[in-house]
Structures are given as structure tokens and as C-alpha cells.
N, C-alpha and C positions, 0 to 999 in steps of 0.2 A: 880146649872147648870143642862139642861137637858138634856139626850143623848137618842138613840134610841137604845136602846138595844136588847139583843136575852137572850134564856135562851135554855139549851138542858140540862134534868134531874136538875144536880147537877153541870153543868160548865153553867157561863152566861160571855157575853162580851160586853163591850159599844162600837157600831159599828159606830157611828154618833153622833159629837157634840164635844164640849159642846155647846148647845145653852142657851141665858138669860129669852127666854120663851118657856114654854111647848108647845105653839102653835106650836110653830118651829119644832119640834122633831116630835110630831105630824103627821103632814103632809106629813114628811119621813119616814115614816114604811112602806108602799105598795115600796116604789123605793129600798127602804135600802135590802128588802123582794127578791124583783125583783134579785137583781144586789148579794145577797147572795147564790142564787138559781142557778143564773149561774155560779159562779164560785165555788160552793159544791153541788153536787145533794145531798145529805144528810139534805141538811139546809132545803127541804120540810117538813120535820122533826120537826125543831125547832119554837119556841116561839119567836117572835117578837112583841115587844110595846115600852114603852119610861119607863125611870126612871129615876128619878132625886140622883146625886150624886154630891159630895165635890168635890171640887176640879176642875182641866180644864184639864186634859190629854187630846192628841186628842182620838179622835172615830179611830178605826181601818180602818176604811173603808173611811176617809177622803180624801185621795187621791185620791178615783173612782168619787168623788163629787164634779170636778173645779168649776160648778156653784156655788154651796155652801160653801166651803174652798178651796181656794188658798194657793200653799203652800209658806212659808216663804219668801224663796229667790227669788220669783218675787215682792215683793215689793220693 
């Protein structure tokens, strides 16, 4: 699976995802960037790109992305 990750020195977090192609993930790093920047002025800071990890926890940030993930309990 692939997420859209951040990296700041020695702490990283998967902000988006999981997605089943790296395309996906991809394509969400300027929004993911965007939408981190406004709610941490510090995140200008940090390292964003994508990484592929085990497993499916959501991304941190899935909630800020209805187009992208819906959460549970509206289906």
C-alpha cells in the first residue's frame, strides 16, 4: 500500500492513504502539502513525497480529503 507521507529530521508520518497504486499517492502531495501548511505553519519545513508501507491504517489527514476517503459510517 501507498501513502503520502512527510518526514521532519527524525519524526515521519503517513498523512494520506492507503492507496493500491503509487499513482494515487502521487498525485497527492502538492494537496496533502497545501492542506498541511495551513493548518502547521511549521510544515513549510518539512519533507513530503509518498512511501509505500504494510499494512492499511488510515493516513492522518484522511478526514481533510471527502473526495478521496469517506469516512466509515456514511456507507
Amino acid at each position: 500500500m501507498f501513502y503520502v507521507s512527510v518526514i521532519d529530521g527524525p519524526r515521519y508520518g503517513l498523512l494520506l492513504g492507503p492507496f493500491a497504486q503509487h499513482e494515487q499517492a502521487l498525485a497527492l502531495v502538492e494537496a496533502v502539502s497545501k492542506k498541511a501548511n495551513e493548518l502547521d505553519p511549521r510544515a513549510w519545513f518539512y519533507a513530503f513525497g509518498t512511501c509505500k508501507a504494510q499494512g492499511t491504517e488510515p493516513g492522518r489527514l484522511n478526514s481533510l480529503f471527502p473526495d478521496v476517503f469517506f469516512p466509515l459510517d456514511s456507507v
